[in-house]
N, C-alpha and C positions, 0 to 999 in steps of 0.2 A: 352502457346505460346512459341514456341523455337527462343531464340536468334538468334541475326545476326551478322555480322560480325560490324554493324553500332548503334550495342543497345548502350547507354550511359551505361559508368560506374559508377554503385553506390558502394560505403564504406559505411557500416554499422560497427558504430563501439558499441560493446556490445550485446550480446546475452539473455537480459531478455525478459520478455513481448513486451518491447517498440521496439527492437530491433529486433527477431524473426517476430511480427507482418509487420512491412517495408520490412523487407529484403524476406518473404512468399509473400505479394501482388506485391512485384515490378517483384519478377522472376515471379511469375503469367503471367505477363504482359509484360513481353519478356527481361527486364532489366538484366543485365549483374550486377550482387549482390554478392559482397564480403562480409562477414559476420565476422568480427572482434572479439574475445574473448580471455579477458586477461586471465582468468580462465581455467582448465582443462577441466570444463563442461559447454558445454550450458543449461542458465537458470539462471545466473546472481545469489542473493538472493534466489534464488525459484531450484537452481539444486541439484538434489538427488545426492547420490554415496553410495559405499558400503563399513564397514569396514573393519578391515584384514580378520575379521573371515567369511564376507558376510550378514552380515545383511545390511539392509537399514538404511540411518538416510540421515537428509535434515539440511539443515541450519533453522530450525522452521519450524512450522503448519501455513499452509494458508489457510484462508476460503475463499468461494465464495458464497459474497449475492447477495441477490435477486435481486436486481440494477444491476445486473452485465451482464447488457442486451447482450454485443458486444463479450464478453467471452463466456459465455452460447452458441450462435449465432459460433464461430470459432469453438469449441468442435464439434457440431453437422455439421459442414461443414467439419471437418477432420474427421468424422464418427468415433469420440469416444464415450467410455460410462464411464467417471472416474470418477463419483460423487456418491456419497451416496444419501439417500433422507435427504430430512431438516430433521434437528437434533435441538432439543432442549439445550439449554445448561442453566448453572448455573454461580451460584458468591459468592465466600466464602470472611471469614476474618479471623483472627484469632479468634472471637469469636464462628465458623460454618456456617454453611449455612447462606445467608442471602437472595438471586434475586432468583427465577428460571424464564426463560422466555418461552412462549407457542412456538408454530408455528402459529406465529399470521394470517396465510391465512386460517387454520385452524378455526378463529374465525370469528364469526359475526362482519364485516366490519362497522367500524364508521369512521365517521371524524376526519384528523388525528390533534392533534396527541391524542387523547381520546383511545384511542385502545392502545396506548404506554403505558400512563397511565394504565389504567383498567384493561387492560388482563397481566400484570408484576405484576409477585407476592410476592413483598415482603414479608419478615417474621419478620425484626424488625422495618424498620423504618416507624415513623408513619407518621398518610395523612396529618395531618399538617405540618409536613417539606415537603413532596409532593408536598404541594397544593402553598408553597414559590417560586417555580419554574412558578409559570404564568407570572406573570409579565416578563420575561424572552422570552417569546414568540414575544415581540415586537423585540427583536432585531432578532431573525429569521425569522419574516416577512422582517426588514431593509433589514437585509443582502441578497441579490437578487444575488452572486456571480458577481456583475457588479465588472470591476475595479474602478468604485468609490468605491463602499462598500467593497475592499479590502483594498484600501488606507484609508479609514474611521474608519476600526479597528484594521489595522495589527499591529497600535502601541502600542495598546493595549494589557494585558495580560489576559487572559483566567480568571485567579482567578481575575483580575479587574473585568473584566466584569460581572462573576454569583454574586460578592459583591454590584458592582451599581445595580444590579435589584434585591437586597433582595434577592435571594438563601440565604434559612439556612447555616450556618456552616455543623449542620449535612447533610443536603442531598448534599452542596459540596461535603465532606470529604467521601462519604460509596456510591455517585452515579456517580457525574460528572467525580469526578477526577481519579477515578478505568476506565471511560470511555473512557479520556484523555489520563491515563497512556499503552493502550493497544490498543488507535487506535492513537493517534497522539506519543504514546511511550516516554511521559516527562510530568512530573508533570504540574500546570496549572499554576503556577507564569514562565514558560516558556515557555508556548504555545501561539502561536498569538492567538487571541481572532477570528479575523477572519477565521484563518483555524481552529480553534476550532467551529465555527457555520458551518461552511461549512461542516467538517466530521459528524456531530451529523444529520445534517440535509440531507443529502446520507444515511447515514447507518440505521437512528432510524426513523425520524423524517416525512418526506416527505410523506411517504405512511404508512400506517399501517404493510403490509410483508414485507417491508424493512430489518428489523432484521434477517429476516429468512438465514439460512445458511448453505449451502452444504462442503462439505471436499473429498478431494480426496483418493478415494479408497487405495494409497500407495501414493508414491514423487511424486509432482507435476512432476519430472525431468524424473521420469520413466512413468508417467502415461501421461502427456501429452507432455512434450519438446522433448521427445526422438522423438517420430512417427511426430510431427510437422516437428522435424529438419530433416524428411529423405522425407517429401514433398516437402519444401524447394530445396532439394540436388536433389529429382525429377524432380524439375521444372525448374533446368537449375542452380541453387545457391550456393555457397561453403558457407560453415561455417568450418571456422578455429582456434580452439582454441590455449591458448597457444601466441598470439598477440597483449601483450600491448604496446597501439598507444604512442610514443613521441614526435610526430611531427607532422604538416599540411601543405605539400609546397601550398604557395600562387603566382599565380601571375597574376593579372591586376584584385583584389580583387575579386579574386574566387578562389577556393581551385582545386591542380588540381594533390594532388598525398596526399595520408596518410604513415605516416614513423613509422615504428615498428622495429626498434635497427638498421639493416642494412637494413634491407627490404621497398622496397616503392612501394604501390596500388595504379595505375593510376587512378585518381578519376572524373567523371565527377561531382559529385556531393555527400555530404557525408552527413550523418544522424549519429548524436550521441545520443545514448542511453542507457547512464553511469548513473551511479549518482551520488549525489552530488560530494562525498568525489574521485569517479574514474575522472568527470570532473577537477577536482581541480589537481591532481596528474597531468592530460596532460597538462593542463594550465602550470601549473608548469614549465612541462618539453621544452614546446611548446616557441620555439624563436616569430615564427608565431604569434601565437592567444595571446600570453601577448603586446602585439602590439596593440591590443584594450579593452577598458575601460569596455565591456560591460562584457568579459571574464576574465576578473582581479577582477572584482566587484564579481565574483563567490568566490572569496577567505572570503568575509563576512558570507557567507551560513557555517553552520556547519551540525553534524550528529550525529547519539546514536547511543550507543555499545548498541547488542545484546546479549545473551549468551544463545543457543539452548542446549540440553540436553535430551537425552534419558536412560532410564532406565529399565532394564528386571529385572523383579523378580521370586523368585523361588516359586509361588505359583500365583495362581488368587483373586486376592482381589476384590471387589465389588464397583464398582462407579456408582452412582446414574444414572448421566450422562454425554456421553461421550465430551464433550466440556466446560471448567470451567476455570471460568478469577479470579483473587484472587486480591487483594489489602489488606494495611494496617500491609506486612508483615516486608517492609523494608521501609525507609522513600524513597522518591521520586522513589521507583520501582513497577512496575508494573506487572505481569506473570500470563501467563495461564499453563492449565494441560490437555492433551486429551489422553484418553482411547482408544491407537490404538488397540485393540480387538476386539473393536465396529467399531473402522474407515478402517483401515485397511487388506483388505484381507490378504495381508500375516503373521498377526500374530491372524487371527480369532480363528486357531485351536491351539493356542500357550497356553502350560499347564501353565502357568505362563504369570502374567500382564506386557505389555508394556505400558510404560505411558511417554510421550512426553513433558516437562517441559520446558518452552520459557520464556526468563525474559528479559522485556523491561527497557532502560535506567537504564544499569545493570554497571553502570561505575566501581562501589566497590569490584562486583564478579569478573569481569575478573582477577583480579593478584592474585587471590585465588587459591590454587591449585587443580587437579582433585578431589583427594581425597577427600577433604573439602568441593568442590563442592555438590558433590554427598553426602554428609553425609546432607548439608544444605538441600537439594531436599528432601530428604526423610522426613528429620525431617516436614517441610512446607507441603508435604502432608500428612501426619501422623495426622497433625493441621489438616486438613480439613476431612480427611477420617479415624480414628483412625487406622484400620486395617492393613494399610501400618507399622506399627511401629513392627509389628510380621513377616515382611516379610526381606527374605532377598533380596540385590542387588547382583546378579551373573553377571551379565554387564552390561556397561556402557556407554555410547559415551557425550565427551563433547566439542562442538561448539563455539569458541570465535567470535564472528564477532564485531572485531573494526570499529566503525563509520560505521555504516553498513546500518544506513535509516535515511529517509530527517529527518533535523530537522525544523518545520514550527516554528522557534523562532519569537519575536515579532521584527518587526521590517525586517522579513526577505525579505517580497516581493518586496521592488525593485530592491536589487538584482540577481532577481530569473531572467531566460529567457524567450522571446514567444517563438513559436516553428520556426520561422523567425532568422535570425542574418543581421547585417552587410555584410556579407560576401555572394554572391549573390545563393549562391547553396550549402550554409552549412544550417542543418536545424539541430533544436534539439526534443528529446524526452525522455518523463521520467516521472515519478512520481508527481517532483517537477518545470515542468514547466507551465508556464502561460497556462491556457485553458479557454476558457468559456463553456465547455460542460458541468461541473456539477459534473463529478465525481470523486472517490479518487480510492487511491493506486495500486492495481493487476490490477483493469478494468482501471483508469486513461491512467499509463502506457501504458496499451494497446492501448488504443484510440489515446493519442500523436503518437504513432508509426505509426498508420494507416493515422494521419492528417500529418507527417513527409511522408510517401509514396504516397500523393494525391499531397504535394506541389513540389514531385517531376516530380509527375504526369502532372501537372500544367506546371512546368518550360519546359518542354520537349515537351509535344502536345501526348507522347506517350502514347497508351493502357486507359483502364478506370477507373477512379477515385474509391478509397474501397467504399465500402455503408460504413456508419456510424450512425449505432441506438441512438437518442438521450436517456437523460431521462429519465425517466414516466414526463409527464405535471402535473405539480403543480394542488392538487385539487382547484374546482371553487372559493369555500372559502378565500385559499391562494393569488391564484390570482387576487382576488377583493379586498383585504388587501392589496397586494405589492403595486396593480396601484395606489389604495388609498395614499396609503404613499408614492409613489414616488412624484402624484400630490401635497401632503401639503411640500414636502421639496424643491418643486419647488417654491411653491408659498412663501415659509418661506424663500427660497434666496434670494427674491427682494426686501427684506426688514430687514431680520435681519443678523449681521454679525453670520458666520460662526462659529460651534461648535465642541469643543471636541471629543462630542459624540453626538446621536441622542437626 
């Protein structure tokens, strides 16, 4: 649809998932879409670029599972092809190999989560620590992603909670917390207990092919943001990088211009989708929005440093398989390693192994220097793969990202946002706001941005609302469990005072 001279003005400020998505559907829909980015590249976390010499490297490897109905669904609507097929991956320690996981769709389909169980193949630890983890099932039946059951465990910490239901120490310490450390990115005495059932129960839990996991052919930023952003610019939309937001003029409590150093976008209504740590910096700078309590309370939200890293060597070394999460090598870090030979088209015919090295709540490596860096990298897979220890590093790229993804600490949700504010036509999106759809991080994202372009949608009367694919429906099972227990907690309110925990 082409603009009018009468489309309302939107500000999008941020060009990740959450961002790109709003600012694609609204010019869709005839909206007048300014696309705001502090950064050089569109793609927030997820934008490629290339070094002096032209190679590629991204701020880390991002997967895409099988949950990730609304992304899969965008891909094929922008007639891309940039996925691999499911890949298998592994999990080492310093002792070797320990996980390798199927492609559970692959398998003879059970009820979940028995397929999780069953078809994961451990190599040391045994079914008795395994089998400590049942009990443990009650609270992911509780936790229903309602805002009750958010409020019920966020104050809770992750290692409380697998210690009140019996989880071994060992299958803590060699399953959950290697799980924790690489999807919620912090050790488990720091993770909400709540968004810790919630991640497990998206990615592993819920369905049997849940786990399953695609990777993109090269940079998300080359293989999908780049051709996104030039449909966007098709369809009537600027994206401007290079425009970090200081300001939001207000007046008669609606936003009605966005301020970037000297520059100011007429805004009829404005969508942000930052994260936490770029919310906080506007807030910060923002006369406006520290004016209200709900945007000041953002300053209790924290974030983890990342530290990405890529490495070329001068020969081809052999990895089992190309996607591997490690734990146990650094106390509260987490890191994976992926064999871009296997992922990536452009180093398939590459005489020498590219291997991709992402180290979560990496606070100790960052003041390290390159050099050390890169010496530590090698040594750690050298642990895991011995052959690396023969190979040389001919180059290098290394990635600091300070505060660079949500931290779901305990205690964090009430200061988190809905996708709603105060402010009658300011809407947020991201990762780490409130939703009730179900899911986490790249697809989340994505979906806030799309539920941020519907309420603008909403507010205006203009054009038609995005579709939004829920879920997968809890199987029959699950859902005769939850109703169950949500009925005896009703009936245990009427009578007994209120607990702890469940």
């Amino acid at each position: 649809m082409n603009q009018t001279q009468t489309s309302p003005k939107v500000i999008v400020v941020g060009a990740g998932w959450a961002g790109l998505g709003s600012a694609y559907h609204l010019a869709q829909q005839g909206y007048d879409v300014t696309l705001l980015e502090a950064g050089g590249y569109p793609g927030g976390l997820v934008a490629g670029w290339k070094t002096a010499q032209g190679r590629s490297v991204e701020a880390g490897i991002h997967g895409f599972w099988y949950p990730y109905r609304n992304i899969f669904s965008l891909v094929k609507k922008l007639g891309l092809n940039p996925f691999t097929d499911w890949t298998r991956s592994s999990q080492y320690s310093p002792n070797g190999l320990e996980v390798e996981s199927p492609i559970f769709q692959q398998e003879p389909r059970l009820p979940t989560p028995l397929g999780t169980f069953l078809y994961t193949r451990f190599k040391r630890l045994p079914l008795s620590d395994r089998l400590s983890a049942l009990p443990l099932l009650y609270a992911v039946i509780d936790f229903d992603n309602s805002d009750e059951a958010w409020r019920r465990y966020d104050s809770v910490t992750a290692r409380e909670l697998f210690k009140q239901f019996g989880v071994s120490a060992r299958l803590y310490k060699e399953s959950f917390e290697p799980m924790l450390l690489v999807g919620l990115f912090a050790p488990g005495e720091q993770c909400s207990a709540a968004a810790a059932l919630g991640m497990l129960y998206y990615f592993i839990l819920a369905h049997q092919p849940d786990f399953d996991v695609v990777w993109c052919r090269g940079t998300v930023g080359e293989q999908i943001f780049r051709p996104w952003v030039e449909q966007i610019e098709q369809a009537g939309g600027r994206v401007l990088t290079q425009k970090r937001v200081s300001d939001v003029i207000l007046q008669g409590g609606k936003a009605t211009g966005v301020v970037c150093g000297e520059e100011v976008f007429e805004a009829d209504a404005v969508i942000f989708s930052v994260g936490v740590t770029g919310m906080q910096k506007i807030v910060g700078s923002s006369a406006s929005l520290r004016q209200f309590p709900e945007f000041c309370n953002l300053m209790n939200l924290s974030a983890i440093d990342v530290l990405a890293t890529r490495l070329w060597f001068d020969r081809k070394v052999t990895v089992p398989l190309p996607s591997n999460a490690c734990f146990g090598f650094d106390n509260t870090t987490g890191w994976t390693f992926f064999d871009l030979n296997a992922l990536h088209d452009e180093w398939s015919h590459e005489p020498g192994s590219v291997i991709e090295a992402d180290f979560y709540h990496a606070n100790q490596l960052l003041p390290m220097s390159d050099a050390d860096i890169i010496t530590k990298v090698q040594r750690d897979l050298a642990t895991c793969v011995p052959e690396f220890r023969q190979a040389k590093v001919i180059d290098s790229s290394v990635i600091r990202l300070s505060k660079a993804v949500t931290h779901f600490s305990p205690g964090s949700y009430p200061s988190m946002l809905p996708g709603t504010t105060s402010l009658a036509n300011v809407f947020m999106s991201g990762d780490w706001i409130i939703t009730r759809h179900g899911s986490w991080s790249q697809e989340k994202a994505y979906v806030t941005g799309l539920e941020a372009a519907n309420r603008v949608i909403d507010r205006f009367g203009m054009g038609t609302s995005a579709p939004i694919l829920p879920i997968e429906p809890d199987e029959p099972h699950i859902q005769i469990a939850r109703s169950a227990n949500r009925t005896m907690r009703e009936l245990a309110s009427s009578f007994l005072p209120p607990l702890w925990l469940p």
